[in-house]
N, C-alpha and C positions, 0 to 999 in steps of 0.2 A: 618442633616436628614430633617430640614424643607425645605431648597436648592434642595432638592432630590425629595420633593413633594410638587408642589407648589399648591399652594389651588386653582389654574387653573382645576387640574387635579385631586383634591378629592370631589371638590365639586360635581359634577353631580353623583358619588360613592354614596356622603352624600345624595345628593338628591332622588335617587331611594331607597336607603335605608328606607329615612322616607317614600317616597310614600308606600312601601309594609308594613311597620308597621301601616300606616291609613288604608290601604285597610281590611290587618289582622281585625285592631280592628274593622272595619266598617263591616266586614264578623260576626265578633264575634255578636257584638249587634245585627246585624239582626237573628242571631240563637237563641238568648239568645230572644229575641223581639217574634219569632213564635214559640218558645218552650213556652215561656210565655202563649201566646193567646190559643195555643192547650189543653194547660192544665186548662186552666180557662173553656174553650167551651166545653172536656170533664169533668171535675167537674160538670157542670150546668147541661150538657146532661143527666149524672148519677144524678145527684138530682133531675132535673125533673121526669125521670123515677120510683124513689124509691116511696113505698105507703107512707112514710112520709119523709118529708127533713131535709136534715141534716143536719140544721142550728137548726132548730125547734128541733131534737133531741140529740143534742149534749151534753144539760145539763142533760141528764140520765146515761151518757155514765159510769158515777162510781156507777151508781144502782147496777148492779149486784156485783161488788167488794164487795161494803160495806155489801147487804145483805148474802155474803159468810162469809165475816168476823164475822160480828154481830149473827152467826149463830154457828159458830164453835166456838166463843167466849162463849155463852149461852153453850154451847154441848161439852166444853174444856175437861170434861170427861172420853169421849168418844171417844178421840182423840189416844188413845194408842191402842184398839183393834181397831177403823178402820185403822191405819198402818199395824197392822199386819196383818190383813183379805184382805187387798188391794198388801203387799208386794208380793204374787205369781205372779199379775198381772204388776208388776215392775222388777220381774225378766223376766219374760214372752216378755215385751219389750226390754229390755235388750238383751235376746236374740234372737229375731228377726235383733236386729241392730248388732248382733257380726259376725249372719252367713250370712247377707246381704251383710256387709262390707268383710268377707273373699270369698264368691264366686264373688262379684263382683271385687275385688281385684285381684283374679285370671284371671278375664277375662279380667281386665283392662289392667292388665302386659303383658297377650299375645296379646291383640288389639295393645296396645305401641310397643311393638318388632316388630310388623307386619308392623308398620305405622310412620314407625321413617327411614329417608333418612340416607344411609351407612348401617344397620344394617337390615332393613328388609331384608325376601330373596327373593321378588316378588318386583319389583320395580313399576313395572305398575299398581300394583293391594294399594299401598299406597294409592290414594286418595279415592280408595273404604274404607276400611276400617278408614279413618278419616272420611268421610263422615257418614258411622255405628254409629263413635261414637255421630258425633253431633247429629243424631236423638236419639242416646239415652238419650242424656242431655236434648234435648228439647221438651220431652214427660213428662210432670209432672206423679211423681208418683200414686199420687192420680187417676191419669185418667186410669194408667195402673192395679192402683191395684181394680177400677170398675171394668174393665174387668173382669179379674182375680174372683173377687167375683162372679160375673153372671155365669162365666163357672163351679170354682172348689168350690163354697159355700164359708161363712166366714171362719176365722179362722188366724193365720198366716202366712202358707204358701205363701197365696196370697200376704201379705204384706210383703215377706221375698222378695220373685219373683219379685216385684213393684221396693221397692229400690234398689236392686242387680241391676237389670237392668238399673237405672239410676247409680248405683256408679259406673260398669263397665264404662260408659259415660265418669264419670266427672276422674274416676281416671286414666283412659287411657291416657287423654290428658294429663294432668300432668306429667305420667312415662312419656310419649311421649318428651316434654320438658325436662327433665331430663336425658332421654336417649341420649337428643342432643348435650349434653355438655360431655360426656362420651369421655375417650382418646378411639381412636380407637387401637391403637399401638397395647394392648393386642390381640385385635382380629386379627391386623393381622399379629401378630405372631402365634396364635394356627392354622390360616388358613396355615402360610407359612409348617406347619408340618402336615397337611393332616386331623385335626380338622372337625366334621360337623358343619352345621350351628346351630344346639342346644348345642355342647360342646362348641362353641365362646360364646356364650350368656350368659350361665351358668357359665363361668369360667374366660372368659373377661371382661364381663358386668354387671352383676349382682353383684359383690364384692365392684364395684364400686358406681352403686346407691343405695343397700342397704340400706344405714341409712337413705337416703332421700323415699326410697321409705313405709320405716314403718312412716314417722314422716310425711308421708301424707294419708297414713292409717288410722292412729288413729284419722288424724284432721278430716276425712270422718267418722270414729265411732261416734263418739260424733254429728253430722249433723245427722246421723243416729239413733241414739237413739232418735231425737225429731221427725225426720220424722215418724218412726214407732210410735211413741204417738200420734201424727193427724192423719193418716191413721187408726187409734183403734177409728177413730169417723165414718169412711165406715163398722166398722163392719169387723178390719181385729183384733180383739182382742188386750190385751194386757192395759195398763193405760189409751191409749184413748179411749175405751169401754167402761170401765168402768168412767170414765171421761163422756162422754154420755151422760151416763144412769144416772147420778147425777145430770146432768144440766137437762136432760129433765123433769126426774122429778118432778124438782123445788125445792121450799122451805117444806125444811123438811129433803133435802137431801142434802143440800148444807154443812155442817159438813164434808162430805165425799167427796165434790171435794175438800174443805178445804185436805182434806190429799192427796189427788190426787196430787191434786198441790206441796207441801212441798215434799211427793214422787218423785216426777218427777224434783223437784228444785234440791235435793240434791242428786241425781243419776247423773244430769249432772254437778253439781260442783264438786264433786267427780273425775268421771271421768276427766271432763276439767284436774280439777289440775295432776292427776297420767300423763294425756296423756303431758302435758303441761311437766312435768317435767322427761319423756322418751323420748319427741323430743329436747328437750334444752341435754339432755346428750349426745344423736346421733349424733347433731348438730356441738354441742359446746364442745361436751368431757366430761371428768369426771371432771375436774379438774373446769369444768361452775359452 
């Protein structure tokens, strides 16, 4: 083998070799070098800006923790009726993020079918609708569901409308990828029998992504119940309204974000885990 290759004729292989792994790394550092410097020149930029710096204010930054704590600690009391008085406002979230997550899920399945190469039925019109999805991803909620408030007043709706509209976004591209890896065979067997293009989809593809398309459902609920609790600080109702309206407050009311908080902690461990252990079954089988 060494007779076969004499080191006449690996050497210059071995040599171009290292040259592109110094170039590589020599590319790397210098990314790593301007990534550096950008972030240091915007930090500064923002701290010079800010009415105080945030070197200067950094050692307050657990002010407000401690005095929620040391508040609901004094007010432990009273920790049982504000759960209860505060739970409407928990389910309230809750279900903004259930009916967010199913009409955006709706739309997101049919944006995916539409936008997915072999399966869509417009082929020219796919990077229209890929492109739909990406401005829906890249519109933060918050900004949509302003809107929304200015036009149709607070409440949930607006914040129902906000995250739908981005979960359609985010959960499109996802079916999208999933769709891709889908056998096609089925489909074009129902096609070879005279099938429409909604019986193909329904009956060839859909059976297929199924378990992967709930077990990224639920991982967008769960994103969605926090979304709809920061949005409840616009004024679209729900635990972050009332979450709000305890911090603006201040001290006196701080008891009651204390329950906000633990509300909201254990509606999403809750969930996490149910959701966690529906997509491990889908995934992995009964037998996970």
């Amino acid at each position: 083998m060494a007779d076969s290759f004499p080191a006449s004729r690996t050497d210059p292989i071995r040599s171009r070799y290292l040259d592109l792994v110094r170039r590589r790394q020599l590319y790397s550092g210098l990314t790593l070098t301007i990534f550096a410097v950008l972030m240091a020149s915007g930090f500064g930029l923002a701290n010079n800006r800010n009415a105080g710096g945030f070197l200067d204010g950094i050692g307050n930054i657990f002010a407000f923790p401690s005095n929620v704590i040391e508040e609901a600690a004094a007010k432990i009391a009273d920790m049982p009726a504000n759960l209860l008085r505060l739970f409407p406002a928990l389910v309230e979230t809750v279900n903004i993020a259930a009916v967010s997550t199913l009409v955006g899920g709706t739309a997101g399945f049919a944006l995916a079918l539409l936008s997915t190469r072999g399966l869509a039925p417009w082929a020219l019109a796919i990077p229209l609708f890929r492109r739909a999805m990406d401005v829906m991803r890249a519109v933060p909620e918050i900004v949509i569901a302003l809107v929304l408030i200015y036009v149709l007043g607070g409440g949930p709706v607006p914040a129902m409308i906000a995250i739908a509209f981005h979960t359609a976004g985010a959960l499109g591209k996802l079916f999208s990828e999933v769709n891709e890896n889908a056998d096609l065979k089925p489909v074009e067997g129902l096609a070879s029998v005279g099938a429409g293009w909604a019986q193909r989809m329904w009956l060839g593809v859909v059976p297929q992504v199924a378990p992967n398309y709930l077990s990224y459902a639920l991982l967008r609920f769960e994103i969605n119940i926090r979304a709809s609790a920061i949005l409840g600080f616009v004024g679209a109702g729900g635990l972050g309204y009332e979450l709000k309206n305890a911090m603006s407050w201040g001290q006196g009311r701080f008891d009651q974000a204390a329950a906000i908080f633990l509300l909201l902690f254990a509606a999403i461990v809750v969930f996490d885990q149910v959701s966690s252990h529906v997509r491990d079954r889908l995934t992995k089988g009964a037998a996970a």
